[in-house]
C-alpha positions in Angstrom: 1.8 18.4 29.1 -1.0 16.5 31.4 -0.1 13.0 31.9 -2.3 9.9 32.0 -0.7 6.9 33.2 -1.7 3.2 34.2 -5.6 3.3 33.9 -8.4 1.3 32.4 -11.3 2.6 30.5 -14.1 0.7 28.7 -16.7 3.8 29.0 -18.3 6.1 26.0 -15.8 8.8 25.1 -13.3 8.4 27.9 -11.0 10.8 26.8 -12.9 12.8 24.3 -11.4 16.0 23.4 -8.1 15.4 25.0 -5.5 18.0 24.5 -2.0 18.6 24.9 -1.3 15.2 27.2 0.5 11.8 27.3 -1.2 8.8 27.7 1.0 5.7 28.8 0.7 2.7 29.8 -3.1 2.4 29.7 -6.0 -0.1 28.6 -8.9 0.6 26.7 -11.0 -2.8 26.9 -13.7 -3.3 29.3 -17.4 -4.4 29.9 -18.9 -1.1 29.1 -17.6 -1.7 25.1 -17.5 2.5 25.3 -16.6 3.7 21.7 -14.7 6.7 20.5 -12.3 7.2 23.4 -10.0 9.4 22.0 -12.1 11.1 19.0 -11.7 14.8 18.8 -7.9 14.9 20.6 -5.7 17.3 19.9 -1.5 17.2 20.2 -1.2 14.2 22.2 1.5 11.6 22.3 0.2 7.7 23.2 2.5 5.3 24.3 2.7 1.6 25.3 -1.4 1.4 25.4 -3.5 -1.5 24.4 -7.0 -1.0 22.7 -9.8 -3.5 22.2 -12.6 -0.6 21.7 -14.1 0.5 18.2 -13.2 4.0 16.9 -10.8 4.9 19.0 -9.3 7.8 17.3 -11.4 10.0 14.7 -10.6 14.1 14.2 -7.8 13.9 15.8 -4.7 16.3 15.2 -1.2 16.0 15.9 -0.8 12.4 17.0 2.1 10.1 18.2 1.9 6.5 18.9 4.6 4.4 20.1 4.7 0.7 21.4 1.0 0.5 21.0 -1.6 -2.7 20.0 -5.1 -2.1 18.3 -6.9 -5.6 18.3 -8.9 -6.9 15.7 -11.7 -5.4 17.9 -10.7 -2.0 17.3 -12.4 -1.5 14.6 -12.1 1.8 12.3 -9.6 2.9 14.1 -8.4 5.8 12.3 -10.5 8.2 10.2 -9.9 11.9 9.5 -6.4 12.4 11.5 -4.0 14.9 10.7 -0.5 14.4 11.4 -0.1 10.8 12.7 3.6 9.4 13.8 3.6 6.0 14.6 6.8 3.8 15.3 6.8 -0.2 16.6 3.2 -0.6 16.6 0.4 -3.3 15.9 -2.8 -1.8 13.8 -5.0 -5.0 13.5 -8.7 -3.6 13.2 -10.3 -3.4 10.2 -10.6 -0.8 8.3 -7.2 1.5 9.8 -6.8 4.5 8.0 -9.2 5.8 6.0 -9.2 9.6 4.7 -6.1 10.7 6.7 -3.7 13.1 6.0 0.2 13.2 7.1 1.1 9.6 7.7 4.5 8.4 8.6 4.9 4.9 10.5 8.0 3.2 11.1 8.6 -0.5 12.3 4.5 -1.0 12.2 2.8 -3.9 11.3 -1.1 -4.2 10.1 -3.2 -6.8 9.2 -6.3 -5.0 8.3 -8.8 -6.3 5.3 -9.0 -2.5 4.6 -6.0 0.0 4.9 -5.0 3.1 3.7 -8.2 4.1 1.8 -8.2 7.8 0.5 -5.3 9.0 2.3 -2.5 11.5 1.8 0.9 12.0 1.9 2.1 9.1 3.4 5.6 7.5 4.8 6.2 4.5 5.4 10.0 2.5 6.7 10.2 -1.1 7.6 7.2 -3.0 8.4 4.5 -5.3 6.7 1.0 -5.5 6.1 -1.8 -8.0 5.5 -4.5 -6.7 3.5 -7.3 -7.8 1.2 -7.9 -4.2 -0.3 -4.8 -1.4 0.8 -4.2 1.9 -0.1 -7.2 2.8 -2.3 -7.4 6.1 -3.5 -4.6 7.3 -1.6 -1.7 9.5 -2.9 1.6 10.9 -2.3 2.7 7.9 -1.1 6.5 6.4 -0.2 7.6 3.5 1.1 10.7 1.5 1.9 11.5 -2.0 2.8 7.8 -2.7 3.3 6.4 -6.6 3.3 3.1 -6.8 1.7 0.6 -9.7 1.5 -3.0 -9.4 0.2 -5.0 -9.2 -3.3 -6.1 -5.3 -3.8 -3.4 -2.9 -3.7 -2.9 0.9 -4.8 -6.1 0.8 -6.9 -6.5 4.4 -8.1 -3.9 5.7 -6.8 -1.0 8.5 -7.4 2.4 9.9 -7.1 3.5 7.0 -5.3 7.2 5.8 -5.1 8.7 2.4 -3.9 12.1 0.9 -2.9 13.0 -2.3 -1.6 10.0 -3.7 -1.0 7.8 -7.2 -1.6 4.5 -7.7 -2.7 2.3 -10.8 -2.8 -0.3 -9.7 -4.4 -2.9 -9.4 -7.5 -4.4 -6.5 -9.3 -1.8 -4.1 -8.0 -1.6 -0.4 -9.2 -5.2 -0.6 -11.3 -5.7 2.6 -12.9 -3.0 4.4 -10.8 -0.9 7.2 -12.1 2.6 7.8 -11.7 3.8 5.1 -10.2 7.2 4.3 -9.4 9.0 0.9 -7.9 12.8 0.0 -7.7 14.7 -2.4 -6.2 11.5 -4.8 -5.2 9.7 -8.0 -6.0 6.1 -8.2 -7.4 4.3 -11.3 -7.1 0.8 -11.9 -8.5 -1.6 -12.1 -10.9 -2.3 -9.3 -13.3 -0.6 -6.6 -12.1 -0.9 -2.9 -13.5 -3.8 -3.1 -15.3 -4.7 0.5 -17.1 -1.9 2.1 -15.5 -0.7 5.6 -16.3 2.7 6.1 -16.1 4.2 2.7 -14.2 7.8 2.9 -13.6 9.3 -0.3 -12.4 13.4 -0.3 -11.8 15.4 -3.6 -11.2 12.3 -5.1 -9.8 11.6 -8.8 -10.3 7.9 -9.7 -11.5 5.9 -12.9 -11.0 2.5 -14.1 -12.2 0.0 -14.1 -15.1 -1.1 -11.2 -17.5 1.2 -8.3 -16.5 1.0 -5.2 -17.3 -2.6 -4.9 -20.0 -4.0 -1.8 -21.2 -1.6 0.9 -20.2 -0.5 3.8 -21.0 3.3 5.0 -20.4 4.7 1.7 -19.0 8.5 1.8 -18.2 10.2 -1.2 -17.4 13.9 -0.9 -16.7 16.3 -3.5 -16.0 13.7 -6.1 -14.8 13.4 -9.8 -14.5 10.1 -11.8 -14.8 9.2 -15.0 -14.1 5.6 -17.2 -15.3 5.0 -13.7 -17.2 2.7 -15.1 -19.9 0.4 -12.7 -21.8 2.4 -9.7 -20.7 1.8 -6.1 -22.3 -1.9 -6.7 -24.1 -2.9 -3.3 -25.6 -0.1 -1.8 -23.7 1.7 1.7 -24.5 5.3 0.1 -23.4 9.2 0.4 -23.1 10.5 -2.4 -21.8 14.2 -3.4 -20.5 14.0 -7.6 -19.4 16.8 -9.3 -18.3 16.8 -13.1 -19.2 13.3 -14.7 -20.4 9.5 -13.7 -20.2 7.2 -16.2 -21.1 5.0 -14.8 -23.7 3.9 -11.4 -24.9 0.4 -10.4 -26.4 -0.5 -7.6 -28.8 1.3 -4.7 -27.2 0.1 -1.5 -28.9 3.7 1.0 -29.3 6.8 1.1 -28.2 9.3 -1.3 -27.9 9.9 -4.9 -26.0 13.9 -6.2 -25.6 14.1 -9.0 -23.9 17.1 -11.9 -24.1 14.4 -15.0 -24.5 10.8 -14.4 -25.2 9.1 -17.7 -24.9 6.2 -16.8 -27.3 4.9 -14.1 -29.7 1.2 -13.6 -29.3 0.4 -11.7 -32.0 -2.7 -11.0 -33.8 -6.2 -11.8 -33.6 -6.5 -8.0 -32.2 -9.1 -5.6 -31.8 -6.5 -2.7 -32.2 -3.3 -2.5 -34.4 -0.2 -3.3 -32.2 2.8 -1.6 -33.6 5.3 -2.0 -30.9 9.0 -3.1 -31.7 9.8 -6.8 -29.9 13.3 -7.8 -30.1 15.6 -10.2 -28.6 19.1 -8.8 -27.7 22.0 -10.8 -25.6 23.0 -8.4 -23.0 
């Protein structure tokens, strides 16, 4: 394997094409404001490198990063890769990730407006991101013990799986299918919204209007909190431990909770059949 060690580069396409090589301890910043200085690389391992150029890395295959720090300079980072390992690294551009396949990042942090759009098959452990709009249109997703803060997040997308994570955020998982989250905290306002299949396990949710107009909601075991409005028009089996604020015209299936703070019920464009009931557990 070639080696490229301790150099600078600010030019056009510094290292275009680069195959089969480890590049360490390198800089791309400079004067020259070159873009694309890795685009088109091929089985190449990148470690402990700073980069403060835009569109560093597009069609590349087989990539490892490790130790490395893409400013918010670095714009559109990561577009069209296949097979990307990444492990302790800093993605702050905007606009990282976008139609990749084969992600798995461990101990990564991102603060990206846009993150994650139309991507597959992806794995993440440990880390946060800072996002306005992540993960849209992506699928085959799983994560673990991920910190999330933004608005937008896992609009459209599906087969996605979750475990001990936390989420600030609002209109999560619009329109997405086959959703599943254990063992986490959502916080925000209107989350799930026209769902299809939305799984949540022992998960503790916070905010306004949860959960309206879907189909195949499962809620197991959960805990909410300022939960008003929850379930309009919603197809839903739900398991709630303690006391959710209110619940609106939910269309089937059946509600238990221990304290439901109000019934919203009528004044409905479509007839809500669903069976509420309080139960002591």
């Amino acid at each position: 394997m070639k080696t490229i060690a301790n150099q600078s580069f600010d030019e056009e396409r510094a290292l275009y094409n680069l195959k089969d090589a480890l590049v360490e301890n390198c800089r791309f910043e400079g004067p020259a404001d070159g873009e694309s200085f890795l685009k088109e690389a091929e089985n190449i391992c990148v470690k402990n490198c700073y980069m403060d150029l835009r569109y560093p890395m597009w069609h590349v295959k087989n990539l490892e990063l490790e130790k490395c720090e893409m400013t918010k300079n670095c714009r559109a980072a990561l577009w069209y890769v296949e097979n990307i390992k990444a492990r302790d690294c800093l993605f702050n551009g905007v606009k990282v990730f976008r139609e990749c396949d084969g992600i798995s990042l461990a101990d990564c942090n991102a603060d990206s407006p846009e993150i994650f759009w139309r991507c597959r098959n992806i794995a993440i452990e440990k880390g946060s991101i800072v996002s306005e709009y992540a993960f849209l249109e992506s699928e085959n997703i799983q994560i673990k013990n991920l910190d999330f803060t933004g608005k937008y997040s896992f609009q459209y997308t599906k087969n996605v799986k979750i475990e001990n994570s936390r989420f600030k955020t609002k209109d999560a998982f619009w329109h997405s299918k086959n959703v599943t989250v254990t063992d986490s905290v959502l916080e925000g306002e209107y989350i799930g919204w026209y769902s299809d299949g939305l799984t949540l396990i022992n998960c503790h949710i916070k905010g306004t209007q949860p959960f309206c107009y879907c189909k195949n909601l499962k809620l197991v075991n959960c805990t909410t909190e300022d939960c008003d409005r929850s379930f309009e028009y919603s197809e839903v089996d739900a398991e709630i431990k303690g006391k959710i604020e209110s619940i609106k015209n939910p269309l089937k299936g059946e509600i238990v909770a221990e304290d439901i703070g109000q019934l919203l019920l009528g004044n409905s464009k479509y007839p809500c059949n669903a069976v509420i009931e309080k139960r002591k557990k």
